[in-house]
PyMOL Python script that loads the backbone (N, CA, C, O; Angstrom):
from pymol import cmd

cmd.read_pdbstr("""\
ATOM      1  N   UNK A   1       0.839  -1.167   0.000  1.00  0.00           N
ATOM      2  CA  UNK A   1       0.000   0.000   0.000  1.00  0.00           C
ATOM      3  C   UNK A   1       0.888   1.235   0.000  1.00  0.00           C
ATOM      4  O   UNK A   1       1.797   1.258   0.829  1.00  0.00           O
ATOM      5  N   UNK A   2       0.750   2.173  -0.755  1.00  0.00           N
ATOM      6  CA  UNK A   2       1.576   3.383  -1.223  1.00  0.00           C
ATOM      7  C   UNK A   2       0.920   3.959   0.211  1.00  0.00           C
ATOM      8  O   UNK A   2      -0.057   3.440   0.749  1.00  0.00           O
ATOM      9  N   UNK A   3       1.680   5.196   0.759  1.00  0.00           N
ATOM     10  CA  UNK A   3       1.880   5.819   1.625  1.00  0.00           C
ATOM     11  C   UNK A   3       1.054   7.035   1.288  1.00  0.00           C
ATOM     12  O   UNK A   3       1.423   7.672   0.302  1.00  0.00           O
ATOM     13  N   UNK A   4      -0.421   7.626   2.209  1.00  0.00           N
ATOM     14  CA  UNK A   4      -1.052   8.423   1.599  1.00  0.00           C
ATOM     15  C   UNK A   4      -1.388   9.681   2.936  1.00  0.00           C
ATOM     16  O   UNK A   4      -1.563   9.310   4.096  1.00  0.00           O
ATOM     17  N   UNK A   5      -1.425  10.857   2.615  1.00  0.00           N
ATOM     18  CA  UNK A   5      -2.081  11.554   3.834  1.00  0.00           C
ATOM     19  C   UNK A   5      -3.407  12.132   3.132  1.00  0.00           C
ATOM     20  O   UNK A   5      -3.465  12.278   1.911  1.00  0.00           O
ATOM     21  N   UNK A   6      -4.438  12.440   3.975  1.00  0.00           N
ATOM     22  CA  UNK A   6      -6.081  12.909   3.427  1.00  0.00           C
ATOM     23  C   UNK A   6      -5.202  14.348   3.664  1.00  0.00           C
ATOM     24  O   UNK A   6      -4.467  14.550   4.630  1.00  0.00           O
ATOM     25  N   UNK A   7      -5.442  15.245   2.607  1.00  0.00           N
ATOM     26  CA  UNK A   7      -5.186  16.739   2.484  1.00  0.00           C
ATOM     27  C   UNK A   7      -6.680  17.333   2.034  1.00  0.00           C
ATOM     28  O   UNK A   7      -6.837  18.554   2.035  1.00  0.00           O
ATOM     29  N   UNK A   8      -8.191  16.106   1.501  1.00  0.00           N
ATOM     30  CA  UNK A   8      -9.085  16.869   1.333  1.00  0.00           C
ATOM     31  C   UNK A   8     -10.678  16.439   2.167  1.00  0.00           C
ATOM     32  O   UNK A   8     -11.176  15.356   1.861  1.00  0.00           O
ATOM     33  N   UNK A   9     -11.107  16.965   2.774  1.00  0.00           N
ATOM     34  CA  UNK A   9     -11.794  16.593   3.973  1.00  0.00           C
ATOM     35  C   UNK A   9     -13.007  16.285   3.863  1.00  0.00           C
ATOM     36  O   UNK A   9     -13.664  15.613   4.659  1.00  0.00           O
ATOM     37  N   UNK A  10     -13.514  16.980   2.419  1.00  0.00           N
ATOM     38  CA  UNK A  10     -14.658  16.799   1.886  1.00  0.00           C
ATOM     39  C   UNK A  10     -15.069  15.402   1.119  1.00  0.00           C
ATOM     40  O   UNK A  10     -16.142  15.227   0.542  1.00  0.00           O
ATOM     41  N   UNK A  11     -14.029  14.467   1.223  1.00  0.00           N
ATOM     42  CA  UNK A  11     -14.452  13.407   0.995  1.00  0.00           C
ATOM     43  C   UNK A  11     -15.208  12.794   2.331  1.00  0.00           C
ATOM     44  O   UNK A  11     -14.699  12.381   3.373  1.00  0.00           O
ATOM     45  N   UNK A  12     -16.848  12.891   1.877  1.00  0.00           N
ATOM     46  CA  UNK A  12     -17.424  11.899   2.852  1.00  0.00           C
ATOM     47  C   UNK A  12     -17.257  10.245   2.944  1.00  0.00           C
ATOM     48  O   UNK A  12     -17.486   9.555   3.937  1.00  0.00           O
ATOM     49  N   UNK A  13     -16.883   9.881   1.883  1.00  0.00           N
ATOM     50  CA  UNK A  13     -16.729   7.885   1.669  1.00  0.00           C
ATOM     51  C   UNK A  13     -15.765   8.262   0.831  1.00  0.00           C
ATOM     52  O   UNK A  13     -15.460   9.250   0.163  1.00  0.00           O
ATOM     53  N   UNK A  14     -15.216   6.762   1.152  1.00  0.00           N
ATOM     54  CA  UNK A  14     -13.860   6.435  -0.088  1.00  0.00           C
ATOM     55  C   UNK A  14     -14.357   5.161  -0.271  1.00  0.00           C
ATOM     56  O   UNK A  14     -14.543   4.595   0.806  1.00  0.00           O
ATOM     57  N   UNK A  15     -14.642   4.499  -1.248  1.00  0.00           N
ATOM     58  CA  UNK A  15     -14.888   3.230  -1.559  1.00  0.00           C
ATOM     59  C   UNK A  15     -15.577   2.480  -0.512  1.00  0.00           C
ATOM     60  O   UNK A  15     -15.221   1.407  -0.025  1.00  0.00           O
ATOM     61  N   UNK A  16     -16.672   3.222  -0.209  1.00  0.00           N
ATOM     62  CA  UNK A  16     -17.791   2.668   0.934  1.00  0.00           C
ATOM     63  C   UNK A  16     -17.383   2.689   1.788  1.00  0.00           C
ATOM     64  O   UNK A  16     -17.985   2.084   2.675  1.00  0.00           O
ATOM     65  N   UNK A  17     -16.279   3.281   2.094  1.00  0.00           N
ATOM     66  CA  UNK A  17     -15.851   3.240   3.976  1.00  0.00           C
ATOM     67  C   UNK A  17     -16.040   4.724   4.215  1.00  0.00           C
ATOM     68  O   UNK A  17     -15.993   5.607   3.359  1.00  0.00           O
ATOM     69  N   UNK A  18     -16.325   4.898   5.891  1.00  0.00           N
ATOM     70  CA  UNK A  18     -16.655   6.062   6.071  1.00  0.00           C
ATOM     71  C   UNK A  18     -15.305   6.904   6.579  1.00  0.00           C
ATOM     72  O   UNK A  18     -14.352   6.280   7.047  1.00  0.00           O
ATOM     73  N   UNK A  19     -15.283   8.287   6.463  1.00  0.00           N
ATOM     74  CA  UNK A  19     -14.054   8.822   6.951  1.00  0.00           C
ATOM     75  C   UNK A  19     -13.200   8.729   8.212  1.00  0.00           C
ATOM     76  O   UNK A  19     -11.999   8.974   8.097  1.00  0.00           O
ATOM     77  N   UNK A  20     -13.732   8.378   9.481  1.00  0.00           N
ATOM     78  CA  UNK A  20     -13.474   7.430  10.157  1.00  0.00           C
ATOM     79  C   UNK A  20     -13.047   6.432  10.280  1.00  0.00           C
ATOM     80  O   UNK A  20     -12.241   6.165  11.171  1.00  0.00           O
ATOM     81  N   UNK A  21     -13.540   5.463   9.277  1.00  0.00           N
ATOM     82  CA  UNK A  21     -13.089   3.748   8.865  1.00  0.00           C
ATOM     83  C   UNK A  21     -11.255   4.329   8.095  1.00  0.00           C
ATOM     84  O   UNK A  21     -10.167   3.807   8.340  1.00  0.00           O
ATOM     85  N   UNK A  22     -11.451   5.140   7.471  1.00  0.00           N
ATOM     86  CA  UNK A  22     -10.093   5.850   6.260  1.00  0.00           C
ATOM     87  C   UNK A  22      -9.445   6.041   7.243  1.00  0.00           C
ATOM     88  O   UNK A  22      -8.753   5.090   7.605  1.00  0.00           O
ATOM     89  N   UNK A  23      -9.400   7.154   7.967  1.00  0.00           N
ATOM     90  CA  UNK A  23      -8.026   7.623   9.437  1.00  0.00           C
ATOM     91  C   UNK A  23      -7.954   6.224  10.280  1.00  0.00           C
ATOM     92  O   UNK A  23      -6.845   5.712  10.135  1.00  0.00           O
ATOM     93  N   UNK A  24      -8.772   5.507  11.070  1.00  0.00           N
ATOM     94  CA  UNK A  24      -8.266   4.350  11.587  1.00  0.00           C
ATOM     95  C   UNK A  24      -7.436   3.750  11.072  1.00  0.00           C
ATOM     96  O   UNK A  24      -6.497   3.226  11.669  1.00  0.00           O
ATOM     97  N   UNK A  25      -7.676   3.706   9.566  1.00  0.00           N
ATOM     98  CA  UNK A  25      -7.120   2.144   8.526  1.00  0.00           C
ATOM     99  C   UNK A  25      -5.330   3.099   8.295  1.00  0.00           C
ATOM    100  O   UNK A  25      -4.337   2.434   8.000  1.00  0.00           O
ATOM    101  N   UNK A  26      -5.257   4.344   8.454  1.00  0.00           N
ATOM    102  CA  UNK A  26      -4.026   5.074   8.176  1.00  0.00           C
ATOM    103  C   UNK A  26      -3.385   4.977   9.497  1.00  0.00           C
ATOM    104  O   UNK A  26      -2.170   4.872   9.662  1.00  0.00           O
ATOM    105  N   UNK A  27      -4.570   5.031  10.743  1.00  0.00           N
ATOM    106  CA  UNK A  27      -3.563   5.020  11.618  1.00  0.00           C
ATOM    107  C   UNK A  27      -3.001   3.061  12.172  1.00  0.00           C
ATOM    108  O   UNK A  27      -2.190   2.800  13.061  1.00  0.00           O
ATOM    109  N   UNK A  28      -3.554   2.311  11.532  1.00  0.00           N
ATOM    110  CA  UNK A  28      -3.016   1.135  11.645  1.00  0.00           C
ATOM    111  C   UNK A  28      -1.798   0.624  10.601  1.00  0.00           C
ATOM    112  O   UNK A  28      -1.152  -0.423  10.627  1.00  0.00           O
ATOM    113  N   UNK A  29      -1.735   1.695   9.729  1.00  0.00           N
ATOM    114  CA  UNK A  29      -0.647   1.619   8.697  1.00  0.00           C
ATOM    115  C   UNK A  29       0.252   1.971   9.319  1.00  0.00           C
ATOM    116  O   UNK A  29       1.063   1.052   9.430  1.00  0.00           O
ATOM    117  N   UNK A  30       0.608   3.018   9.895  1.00  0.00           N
ATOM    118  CA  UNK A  30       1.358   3.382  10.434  1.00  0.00           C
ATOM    119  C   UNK A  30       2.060   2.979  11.325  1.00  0.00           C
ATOM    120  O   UNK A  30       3.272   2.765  11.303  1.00  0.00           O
ATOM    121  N   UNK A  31       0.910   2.790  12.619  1.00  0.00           N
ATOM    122  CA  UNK A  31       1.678   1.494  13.554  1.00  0.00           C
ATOM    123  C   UNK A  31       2.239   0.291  13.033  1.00  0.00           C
ATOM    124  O   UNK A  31       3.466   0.202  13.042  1.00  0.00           O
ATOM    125  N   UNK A  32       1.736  -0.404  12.698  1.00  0.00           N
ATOM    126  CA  UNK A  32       1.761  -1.919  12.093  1.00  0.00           C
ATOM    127  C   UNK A  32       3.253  -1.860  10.886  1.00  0.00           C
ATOM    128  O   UNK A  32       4.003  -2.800  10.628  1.00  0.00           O
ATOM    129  N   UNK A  33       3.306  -0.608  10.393  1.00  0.00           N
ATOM    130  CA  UNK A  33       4.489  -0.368   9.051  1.00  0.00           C
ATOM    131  C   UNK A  33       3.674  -1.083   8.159  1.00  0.00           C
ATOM    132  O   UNK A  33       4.413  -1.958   7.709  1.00  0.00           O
ATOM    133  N   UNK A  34       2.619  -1.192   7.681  1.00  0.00           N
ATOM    134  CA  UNK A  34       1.988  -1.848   6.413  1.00  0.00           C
ATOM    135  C   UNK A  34       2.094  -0.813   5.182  1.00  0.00           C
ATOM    136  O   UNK A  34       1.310   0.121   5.011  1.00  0.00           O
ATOM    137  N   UNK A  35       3.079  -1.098   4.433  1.00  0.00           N
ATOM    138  CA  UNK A  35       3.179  -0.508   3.273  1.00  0.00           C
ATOM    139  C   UNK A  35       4.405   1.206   3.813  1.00  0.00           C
ATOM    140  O   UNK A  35       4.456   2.175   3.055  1.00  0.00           O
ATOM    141  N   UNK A  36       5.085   1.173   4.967  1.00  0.00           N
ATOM    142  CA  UNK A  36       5.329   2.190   5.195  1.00  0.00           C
ATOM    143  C   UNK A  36       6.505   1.925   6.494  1.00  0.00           C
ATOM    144  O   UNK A  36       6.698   0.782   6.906  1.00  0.00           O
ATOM    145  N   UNK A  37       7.150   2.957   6.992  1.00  0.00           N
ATOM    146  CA  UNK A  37       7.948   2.773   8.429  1.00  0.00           C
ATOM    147  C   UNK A  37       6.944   3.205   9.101  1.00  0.00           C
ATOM    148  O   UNK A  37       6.131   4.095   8.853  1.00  0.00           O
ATOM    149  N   UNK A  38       7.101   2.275  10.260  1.00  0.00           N
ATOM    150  CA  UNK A  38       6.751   2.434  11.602  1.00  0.00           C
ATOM    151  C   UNK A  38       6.928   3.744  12.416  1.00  0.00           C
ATOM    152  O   UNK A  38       7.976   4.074  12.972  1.00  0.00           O
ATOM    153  N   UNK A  39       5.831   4.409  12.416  1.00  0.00           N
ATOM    154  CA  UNK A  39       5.714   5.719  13.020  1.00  0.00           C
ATOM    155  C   UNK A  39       4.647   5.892  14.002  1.00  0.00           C
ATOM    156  O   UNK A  39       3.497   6.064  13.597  1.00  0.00           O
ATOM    157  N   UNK A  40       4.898   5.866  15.201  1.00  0.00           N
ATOM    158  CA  UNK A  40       4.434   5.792  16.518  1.00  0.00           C
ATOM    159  C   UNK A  40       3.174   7.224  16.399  1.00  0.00           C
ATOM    160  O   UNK A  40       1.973   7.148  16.658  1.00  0.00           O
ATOM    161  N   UNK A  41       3.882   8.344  15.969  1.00  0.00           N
ATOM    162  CA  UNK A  41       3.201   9.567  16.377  1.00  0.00           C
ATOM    163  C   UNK A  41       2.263   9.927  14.732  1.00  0.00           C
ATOM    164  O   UNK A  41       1.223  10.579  14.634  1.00  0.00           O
ATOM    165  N   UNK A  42       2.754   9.509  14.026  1.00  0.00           N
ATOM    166  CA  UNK A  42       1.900   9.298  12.637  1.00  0.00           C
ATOM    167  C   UNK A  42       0.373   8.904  13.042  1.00  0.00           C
ATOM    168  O   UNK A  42      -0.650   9.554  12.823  1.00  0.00           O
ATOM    169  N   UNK A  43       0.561   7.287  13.887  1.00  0.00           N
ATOM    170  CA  UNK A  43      -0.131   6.586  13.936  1.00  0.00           C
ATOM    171  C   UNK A  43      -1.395   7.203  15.035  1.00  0.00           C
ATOM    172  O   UNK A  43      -2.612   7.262  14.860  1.00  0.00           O
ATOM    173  N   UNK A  44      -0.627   7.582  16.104  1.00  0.00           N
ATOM    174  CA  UNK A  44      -1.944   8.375  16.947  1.00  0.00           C
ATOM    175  C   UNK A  44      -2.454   9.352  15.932  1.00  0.00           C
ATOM    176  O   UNK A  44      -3.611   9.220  15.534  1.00  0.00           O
ATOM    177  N   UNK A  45      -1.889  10.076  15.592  1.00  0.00           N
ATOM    178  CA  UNK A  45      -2.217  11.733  14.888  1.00  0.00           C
ATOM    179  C   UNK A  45      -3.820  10.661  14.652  1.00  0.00           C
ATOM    180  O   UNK A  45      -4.810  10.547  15.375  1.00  0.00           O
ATOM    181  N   UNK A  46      -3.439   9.982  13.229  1.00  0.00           N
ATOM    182  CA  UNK A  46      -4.620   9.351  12.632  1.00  0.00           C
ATOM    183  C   UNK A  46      -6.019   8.310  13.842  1.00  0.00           C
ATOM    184  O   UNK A  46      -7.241   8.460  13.847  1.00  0.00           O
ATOM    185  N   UNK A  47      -5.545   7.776  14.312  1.00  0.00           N
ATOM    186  CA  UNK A  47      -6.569   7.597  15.077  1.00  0.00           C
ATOM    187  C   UNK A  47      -7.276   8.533  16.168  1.00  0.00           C
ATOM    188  O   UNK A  47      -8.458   8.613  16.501  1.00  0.00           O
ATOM    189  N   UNK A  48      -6.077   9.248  16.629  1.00  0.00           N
ATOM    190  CA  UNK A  48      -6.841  10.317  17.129  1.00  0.00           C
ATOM    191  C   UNK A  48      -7.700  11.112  16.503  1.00  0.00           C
ATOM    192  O   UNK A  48      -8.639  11.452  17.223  1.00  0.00           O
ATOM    193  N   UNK A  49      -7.718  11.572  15.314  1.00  0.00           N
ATOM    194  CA  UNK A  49      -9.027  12.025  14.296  1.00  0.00           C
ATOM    195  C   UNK A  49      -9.578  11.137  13.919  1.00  0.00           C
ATOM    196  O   UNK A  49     -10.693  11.560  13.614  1.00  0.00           O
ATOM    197  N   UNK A  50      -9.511   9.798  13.667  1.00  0.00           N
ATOM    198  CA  UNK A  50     -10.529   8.704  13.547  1.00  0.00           C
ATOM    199  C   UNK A  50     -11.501   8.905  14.919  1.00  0.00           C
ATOM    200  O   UNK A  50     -12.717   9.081  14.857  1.00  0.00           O
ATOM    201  N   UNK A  51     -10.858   8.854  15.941  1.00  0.00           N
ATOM    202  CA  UNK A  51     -11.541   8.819  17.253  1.00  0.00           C
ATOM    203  C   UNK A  51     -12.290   9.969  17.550  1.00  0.00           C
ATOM    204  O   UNK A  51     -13.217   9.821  18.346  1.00  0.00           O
ATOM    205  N   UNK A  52     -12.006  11.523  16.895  1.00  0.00           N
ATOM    206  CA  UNK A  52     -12.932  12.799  17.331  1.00  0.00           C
ATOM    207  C   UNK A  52     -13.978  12.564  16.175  1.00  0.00           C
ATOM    208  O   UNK A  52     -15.017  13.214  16.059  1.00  0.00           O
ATOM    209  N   UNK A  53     -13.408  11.155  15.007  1.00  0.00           N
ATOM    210  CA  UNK A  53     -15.116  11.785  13.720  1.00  0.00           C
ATOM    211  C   UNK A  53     -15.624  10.576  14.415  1.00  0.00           C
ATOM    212  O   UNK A  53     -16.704  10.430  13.843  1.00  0.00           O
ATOM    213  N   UNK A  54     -15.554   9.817  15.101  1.00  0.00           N
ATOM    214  CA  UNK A  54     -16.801   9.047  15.649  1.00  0.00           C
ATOM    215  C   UNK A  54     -16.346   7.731  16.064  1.00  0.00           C
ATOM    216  O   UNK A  54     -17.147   7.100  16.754  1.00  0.00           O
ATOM    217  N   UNK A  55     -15.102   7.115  15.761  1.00  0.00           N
ATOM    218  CA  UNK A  55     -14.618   5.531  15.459  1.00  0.00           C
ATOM    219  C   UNK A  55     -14.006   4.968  17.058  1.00  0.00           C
ATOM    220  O   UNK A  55     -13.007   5.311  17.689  1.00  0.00           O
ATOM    221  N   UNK A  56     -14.845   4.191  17.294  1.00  0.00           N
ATOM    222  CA  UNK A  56     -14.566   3.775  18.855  1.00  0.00           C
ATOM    223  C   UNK A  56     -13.564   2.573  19.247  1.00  0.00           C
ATOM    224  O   UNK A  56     -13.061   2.314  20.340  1.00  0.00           O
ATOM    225  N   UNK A  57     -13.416   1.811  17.788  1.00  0.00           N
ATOM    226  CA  UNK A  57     -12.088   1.104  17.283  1.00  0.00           C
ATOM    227  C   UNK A  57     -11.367   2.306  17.766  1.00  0.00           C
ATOM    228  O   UNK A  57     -11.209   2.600  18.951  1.00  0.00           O
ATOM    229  N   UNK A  58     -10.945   2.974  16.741  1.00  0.00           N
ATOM    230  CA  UNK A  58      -9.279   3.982  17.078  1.00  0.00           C
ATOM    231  C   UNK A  58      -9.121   4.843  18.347  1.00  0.00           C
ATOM    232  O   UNK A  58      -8.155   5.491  18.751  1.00  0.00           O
ATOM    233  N   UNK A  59     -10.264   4.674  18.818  1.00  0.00           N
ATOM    234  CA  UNK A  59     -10.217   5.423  20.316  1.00  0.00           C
ATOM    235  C   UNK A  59      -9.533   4.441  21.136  1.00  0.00           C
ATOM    236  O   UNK A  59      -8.777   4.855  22.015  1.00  0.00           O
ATOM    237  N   UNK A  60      -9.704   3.132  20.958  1.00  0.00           N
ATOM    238  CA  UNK A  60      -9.248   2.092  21.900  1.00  0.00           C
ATOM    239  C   UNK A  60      -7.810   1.486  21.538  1.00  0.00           C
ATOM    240  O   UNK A  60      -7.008   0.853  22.224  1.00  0.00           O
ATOM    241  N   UNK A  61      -7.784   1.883  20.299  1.00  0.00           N
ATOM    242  CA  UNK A  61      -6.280   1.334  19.701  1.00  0.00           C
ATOM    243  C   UNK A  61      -5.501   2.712  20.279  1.00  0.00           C
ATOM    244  O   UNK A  61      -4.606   2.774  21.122  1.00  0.00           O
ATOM    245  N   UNK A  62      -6.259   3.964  19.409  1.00  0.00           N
ATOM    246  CA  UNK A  62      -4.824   4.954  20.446  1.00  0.00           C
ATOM    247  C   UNK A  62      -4.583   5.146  21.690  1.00  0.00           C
ATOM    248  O   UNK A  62      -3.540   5.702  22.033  1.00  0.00           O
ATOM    249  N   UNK A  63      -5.498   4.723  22.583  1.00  0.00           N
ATOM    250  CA  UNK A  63      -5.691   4.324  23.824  1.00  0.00           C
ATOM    251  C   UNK A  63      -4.628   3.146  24.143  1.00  0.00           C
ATOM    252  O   UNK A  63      -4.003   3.034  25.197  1.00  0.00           O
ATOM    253  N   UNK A  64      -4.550   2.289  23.015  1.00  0.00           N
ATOM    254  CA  UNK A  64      -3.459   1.252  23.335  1.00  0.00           C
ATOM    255  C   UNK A  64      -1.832   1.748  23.338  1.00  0.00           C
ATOM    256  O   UNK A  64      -1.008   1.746  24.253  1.00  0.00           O
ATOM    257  N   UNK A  65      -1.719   2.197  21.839  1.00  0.00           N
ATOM    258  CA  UNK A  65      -0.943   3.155  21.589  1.00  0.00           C
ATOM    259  C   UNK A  65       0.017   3.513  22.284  1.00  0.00           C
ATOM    260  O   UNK A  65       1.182   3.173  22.494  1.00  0.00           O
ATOM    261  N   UNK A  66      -0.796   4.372  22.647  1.00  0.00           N
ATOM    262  CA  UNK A  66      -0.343   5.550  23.434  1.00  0.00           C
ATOM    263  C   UNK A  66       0.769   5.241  25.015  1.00  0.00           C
ATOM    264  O   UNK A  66       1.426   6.097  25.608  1.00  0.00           O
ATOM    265  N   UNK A  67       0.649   3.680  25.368  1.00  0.00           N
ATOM    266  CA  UNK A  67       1.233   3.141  26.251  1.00  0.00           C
ATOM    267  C   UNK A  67       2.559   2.605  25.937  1.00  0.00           C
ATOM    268  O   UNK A  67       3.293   2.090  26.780  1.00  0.00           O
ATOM    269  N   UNK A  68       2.919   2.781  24.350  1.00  0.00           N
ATOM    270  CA  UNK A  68       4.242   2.476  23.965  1.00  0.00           C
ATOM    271  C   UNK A  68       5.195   3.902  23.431  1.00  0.00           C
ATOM    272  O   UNK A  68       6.202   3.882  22.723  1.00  0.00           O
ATOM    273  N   UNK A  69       4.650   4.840  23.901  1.00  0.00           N
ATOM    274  CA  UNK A  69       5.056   6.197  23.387  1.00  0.00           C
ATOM    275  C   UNK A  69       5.676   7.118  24.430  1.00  0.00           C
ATOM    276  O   UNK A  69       5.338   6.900  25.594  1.00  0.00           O
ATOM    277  N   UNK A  70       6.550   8.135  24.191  1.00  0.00           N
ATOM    278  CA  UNK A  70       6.869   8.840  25.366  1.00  0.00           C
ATOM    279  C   UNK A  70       5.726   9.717  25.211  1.00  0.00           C
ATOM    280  O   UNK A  70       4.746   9.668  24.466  1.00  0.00           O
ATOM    281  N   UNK A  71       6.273  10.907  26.517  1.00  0.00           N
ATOM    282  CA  UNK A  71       5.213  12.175  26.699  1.00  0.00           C
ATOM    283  C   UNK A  71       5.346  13.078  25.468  1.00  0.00           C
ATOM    284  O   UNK A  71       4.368  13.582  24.916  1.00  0.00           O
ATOM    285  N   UNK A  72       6.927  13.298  24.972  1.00  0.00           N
ATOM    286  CA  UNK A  72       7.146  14.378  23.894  1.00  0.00           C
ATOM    287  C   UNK A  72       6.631  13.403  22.774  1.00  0.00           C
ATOM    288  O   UNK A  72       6.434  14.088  21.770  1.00  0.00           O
ATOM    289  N   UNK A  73       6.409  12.421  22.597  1.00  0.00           N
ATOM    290  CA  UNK A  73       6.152  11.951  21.169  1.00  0.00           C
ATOM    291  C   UNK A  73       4.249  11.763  21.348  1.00  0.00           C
ATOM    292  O   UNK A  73       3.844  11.666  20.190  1.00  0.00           O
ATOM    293  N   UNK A  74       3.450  11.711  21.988  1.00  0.00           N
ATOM    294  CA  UNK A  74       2.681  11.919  22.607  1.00  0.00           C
ATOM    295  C   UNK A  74       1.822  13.115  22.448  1.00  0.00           C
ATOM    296  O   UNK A  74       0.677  13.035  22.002  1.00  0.00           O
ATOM    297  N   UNK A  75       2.530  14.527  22.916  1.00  0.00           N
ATOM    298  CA  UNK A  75       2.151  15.511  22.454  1.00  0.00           C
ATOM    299  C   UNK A  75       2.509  16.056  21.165  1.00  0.00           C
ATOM    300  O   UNK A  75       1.959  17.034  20.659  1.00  0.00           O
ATOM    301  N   UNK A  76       3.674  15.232  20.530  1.00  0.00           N
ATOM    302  CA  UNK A  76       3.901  15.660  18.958  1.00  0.00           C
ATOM    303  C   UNK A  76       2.704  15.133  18.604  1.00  0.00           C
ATOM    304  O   UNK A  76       2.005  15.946  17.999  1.00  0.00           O
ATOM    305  N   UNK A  77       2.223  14.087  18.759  1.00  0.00           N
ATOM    306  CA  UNK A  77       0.372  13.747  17.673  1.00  0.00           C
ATOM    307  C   UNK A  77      -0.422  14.281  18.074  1.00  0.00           C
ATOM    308  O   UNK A  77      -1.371  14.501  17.321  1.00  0.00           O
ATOM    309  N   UNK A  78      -0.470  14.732  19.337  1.00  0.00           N
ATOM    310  CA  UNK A  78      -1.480  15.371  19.594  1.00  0.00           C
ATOM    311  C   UNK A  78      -1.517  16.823  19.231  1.00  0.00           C
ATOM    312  O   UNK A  78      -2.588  17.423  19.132  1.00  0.00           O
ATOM    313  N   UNK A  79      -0.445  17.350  19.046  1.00  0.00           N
ATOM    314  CA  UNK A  79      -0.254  18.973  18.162  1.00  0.00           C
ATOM    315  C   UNK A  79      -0.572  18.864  16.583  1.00  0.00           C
ATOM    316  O   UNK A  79      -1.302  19.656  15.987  1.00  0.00           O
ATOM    317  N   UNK A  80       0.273  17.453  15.833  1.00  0.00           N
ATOM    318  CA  UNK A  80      -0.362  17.242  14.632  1.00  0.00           C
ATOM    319  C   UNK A  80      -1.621  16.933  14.345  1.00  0.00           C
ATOM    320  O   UNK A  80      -2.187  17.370  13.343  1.00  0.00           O
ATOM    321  N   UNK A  81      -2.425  15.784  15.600  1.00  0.00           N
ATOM    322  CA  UNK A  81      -3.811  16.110  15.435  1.00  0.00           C
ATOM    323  C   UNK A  81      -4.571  17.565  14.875  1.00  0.00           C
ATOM    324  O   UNK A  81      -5.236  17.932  13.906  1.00  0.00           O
ATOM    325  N   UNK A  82      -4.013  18.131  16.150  1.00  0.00           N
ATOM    326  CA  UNK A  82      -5.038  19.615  16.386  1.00  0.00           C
ATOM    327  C   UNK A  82      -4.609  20.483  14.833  1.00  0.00           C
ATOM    328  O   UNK A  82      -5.382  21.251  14.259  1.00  0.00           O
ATOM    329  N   UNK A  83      -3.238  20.143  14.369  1.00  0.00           N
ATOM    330  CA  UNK A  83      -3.127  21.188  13.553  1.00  0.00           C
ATOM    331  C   UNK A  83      -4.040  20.791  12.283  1.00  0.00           C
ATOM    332  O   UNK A  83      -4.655  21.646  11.647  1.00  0.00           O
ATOM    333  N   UNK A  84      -4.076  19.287  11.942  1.00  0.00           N
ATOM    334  CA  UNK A  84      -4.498  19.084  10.739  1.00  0.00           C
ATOM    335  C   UNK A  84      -6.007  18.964  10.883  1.00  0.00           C
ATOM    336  O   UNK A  84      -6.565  18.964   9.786  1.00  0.00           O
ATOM    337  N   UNK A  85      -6.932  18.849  12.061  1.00  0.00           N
ATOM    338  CA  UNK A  85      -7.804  19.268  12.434  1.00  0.00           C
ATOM    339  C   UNK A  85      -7.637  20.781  12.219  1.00  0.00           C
ATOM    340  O   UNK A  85      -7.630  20.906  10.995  1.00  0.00           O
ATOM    341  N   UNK A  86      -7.516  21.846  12.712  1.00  0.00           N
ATOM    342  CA  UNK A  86      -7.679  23.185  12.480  1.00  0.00           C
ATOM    343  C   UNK A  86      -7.464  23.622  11.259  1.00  0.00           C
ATOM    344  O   UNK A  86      -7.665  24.836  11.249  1.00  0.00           O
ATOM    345  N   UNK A  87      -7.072  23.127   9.955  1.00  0.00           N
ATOM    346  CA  UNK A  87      -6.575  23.302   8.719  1.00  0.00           C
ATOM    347  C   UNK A  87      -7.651  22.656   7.693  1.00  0.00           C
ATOM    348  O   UNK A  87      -7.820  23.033   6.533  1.00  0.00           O
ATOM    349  N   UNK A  88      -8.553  21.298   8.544  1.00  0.00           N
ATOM    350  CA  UNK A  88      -9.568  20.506   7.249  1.00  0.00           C
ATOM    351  C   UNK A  88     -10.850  20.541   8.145  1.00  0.00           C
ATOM    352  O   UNK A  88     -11.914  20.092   7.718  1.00  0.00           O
TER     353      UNK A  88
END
""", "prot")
cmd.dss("prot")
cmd.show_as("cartoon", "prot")
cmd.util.cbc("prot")
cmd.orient("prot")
């Protein structure tokens, strides 16, 4: 799987999945390295916006997450959250 970031927000579905189902499935790419390196703070960023559009999967995975991460890498996703939230 090629390596992708959502830059447009107005996609409500991507191939029948909902935008939610899309950020979870990016933020398990990330963790997991499927198709990509292993990026700890990548991986929250994305479930953490999976988890504010509704997805109770990525709430519980970054919830998992989040227990293999320091504090500064931690608040790095959580600043990239907010930013790419405040931008789409």
């Amino acid at each position: 799987m090629a390596r992708f970031e959502m830059h447009n927000s107005d996609m409500a579905t991507m191939g029948g999945e909902t935008q939610a189902d899309v950020f979870c499935d990016m933020g398990l790419m990330y963790a997991t390295g499927r198709g990509c390196p292993v990026d700890l703070v990548s991986a929250h960023k994305w479930l953490n916006i999976a988890a504010i559009k509704g997805s109770d999967r990525a709430a519980e995975l970054r919830a998992d997450l989040s227990h293999a991460m320091s504090k500064a890498q931690l608040a790095e996703a959580l600043r990239a959250a907010r930013e790419w939230m405040t931008m789409h």
